[in-house]
Backbone bond lengths (Angstrom), bond angles and torsions (degrees), N, CA, C in turn:
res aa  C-N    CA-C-N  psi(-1)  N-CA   C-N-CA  omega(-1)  CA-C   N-CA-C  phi
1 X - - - 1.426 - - 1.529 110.66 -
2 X 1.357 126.62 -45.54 1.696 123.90 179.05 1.243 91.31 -76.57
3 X 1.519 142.46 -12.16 1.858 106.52 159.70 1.722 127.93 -58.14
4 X 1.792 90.11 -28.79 1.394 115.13 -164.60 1.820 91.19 -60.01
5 X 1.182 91.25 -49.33 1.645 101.36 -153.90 2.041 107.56 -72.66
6 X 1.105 113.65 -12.03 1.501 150.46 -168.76 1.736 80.62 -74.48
7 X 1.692 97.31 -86.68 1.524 100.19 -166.48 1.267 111.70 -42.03
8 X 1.455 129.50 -59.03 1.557 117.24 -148.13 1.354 86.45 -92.92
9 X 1.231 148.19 58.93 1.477 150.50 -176.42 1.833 73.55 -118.88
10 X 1.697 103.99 -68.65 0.907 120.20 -139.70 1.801 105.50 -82.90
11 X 1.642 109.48 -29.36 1.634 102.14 164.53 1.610 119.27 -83.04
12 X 1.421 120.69 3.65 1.234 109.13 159.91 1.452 101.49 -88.54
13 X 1.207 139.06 -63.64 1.589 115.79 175.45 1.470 127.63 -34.01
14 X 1.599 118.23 -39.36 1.459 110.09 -178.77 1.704 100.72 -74.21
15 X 1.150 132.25 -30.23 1.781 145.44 168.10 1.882 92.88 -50.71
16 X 1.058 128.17 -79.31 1.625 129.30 -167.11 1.711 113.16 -40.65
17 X 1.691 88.70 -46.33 1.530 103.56 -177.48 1.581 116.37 -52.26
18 X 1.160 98.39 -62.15 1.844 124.75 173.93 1.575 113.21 -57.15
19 X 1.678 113.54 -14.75 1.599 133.88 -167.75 1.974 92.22 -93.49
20 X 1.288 93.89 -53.16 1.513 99.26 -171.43 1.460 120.75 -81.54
21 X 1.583 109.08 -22.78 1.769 113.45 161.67 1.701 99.02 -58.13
22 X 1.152 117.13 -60.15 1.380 108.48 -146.36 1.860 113.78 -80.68
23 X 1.395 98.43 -5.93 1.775 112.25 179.99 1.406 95.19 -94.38
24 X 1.389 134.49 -10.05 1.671 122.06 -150.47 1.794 91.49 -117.82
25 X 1.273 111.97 -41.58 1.729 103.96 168.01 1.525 96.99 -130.82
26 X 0.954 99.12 -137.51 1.906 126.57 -163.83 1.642 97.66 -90.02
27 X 1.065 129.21 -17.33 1.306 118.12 170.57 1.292 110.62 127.97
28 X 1.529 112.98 -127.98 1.608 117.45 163.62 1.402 94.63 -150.87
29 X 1.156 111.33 158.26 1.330 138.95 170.98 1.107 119.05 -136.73
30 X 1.777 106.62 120.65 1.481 105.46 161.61 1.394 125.05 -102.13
31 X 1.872 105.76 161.61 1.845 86.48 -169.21 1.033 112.24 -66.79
32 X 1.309 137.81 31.87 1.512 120.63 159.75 1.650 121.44 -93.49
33 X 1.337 102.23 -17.16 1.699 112.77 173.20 1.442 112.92 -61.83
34 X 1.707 88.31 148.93 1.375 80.03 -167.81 1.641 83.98 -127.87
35 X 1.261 101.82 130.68 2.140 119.66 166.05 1.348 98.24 -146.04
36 X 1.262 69.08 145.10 2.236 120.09 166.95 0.754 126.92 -118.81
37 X 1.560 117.25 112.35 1.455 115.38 168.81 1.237 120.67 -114.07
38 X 1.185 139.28 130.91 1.322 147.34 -140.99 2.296 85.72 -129.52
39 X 1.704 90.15 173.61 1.769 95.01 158.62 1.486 105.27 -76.34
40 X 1.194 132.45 -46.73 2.022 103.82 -173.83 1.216 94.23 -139.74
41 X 1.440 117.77 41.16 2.069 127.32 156.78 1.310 114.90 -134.27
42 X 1.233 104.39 118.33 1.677 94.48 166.25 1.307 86.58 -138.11
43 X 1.970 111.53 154.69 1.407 139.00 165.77 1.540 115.94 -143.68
44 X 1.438 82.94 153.79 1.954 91.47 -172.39 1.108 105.38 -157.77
45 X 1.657 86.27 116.95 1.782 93.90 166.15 1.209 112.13 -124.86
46 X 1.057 104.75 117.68 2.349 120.39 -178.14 1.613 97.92 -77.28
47 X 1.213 121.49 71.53 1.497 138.85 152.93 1.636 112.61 -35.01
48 X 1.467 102.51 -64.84 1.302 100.81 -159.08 1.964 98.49 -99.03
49 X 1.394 117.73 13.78 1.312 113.59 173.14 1.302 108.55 -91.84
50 X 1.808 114.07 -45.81 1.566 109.94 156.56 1.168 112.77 -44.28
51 X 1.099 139.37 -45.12 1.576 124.07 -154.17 1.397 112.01 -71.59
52 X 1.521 115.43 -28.06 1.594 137.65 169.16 1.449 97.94 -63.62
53 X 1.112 124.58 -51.12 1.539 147.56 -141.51 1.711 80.66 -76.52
54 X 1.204 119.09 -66.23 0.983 105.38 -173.66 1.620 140.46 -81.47
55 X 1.308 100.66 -27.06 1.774 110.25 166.27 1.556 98.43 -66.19
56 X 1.088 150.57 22.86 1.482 133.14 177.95 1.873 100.91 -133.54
57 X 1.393 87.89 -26.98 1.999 92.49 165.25 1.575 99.59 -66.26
58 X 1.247 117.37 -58.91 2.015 132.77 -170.39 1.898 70.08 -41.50
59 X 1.134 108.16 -91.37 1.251 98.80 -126.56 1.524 118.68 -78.59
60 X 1.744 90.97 7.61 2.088 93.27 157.90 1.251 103.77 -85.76
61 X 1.112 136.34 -7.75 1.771 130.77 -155.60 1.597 93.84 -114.18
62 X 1.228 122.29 4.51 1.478 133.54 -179.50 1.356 103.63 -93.36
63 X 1.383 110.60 -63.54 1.503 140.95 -167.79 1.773 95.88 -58.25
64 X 1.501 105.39 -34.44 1.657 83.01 -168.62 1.509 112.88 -118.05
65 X 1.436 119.82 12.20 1.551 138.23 173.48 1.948 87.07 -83.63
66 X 1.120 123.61 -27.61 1.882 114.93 174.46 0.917 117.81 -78.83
């Protein structure tokens, strides 16, 4: 049970961290994102931040289904 309590000690800090990058500037970008900014268009799609985004969910949702 204090492993249990260990982890989410420790994924709410890496969550706050990732909370306070993205409220304090523009976020992060990796070079795989792709944005456009035009004069009165801009779009953004973080391609390669999901793709992070998601191999690091897999392998917390791994870690705690054991």
């Amino acid at each position: 049970m204090q492993d249990l309590g260990k982890t989410l000690v420790i994924a709410g800090l890496a969550l706050a961290a990732v909370g306070a990058l993205l409220w304090l500037g523009r976020g992060f970008r990796l070079p795989g994102d792709i944005f456009v900014e035009r004069e009165n268009f801009r779009f953004g799609f973080p391609i390669a931040t999901c793709i992070v985004l998601s191999i690091v969910l897999t392998i917390l949702l791994n870690l705690f289904r054991r």
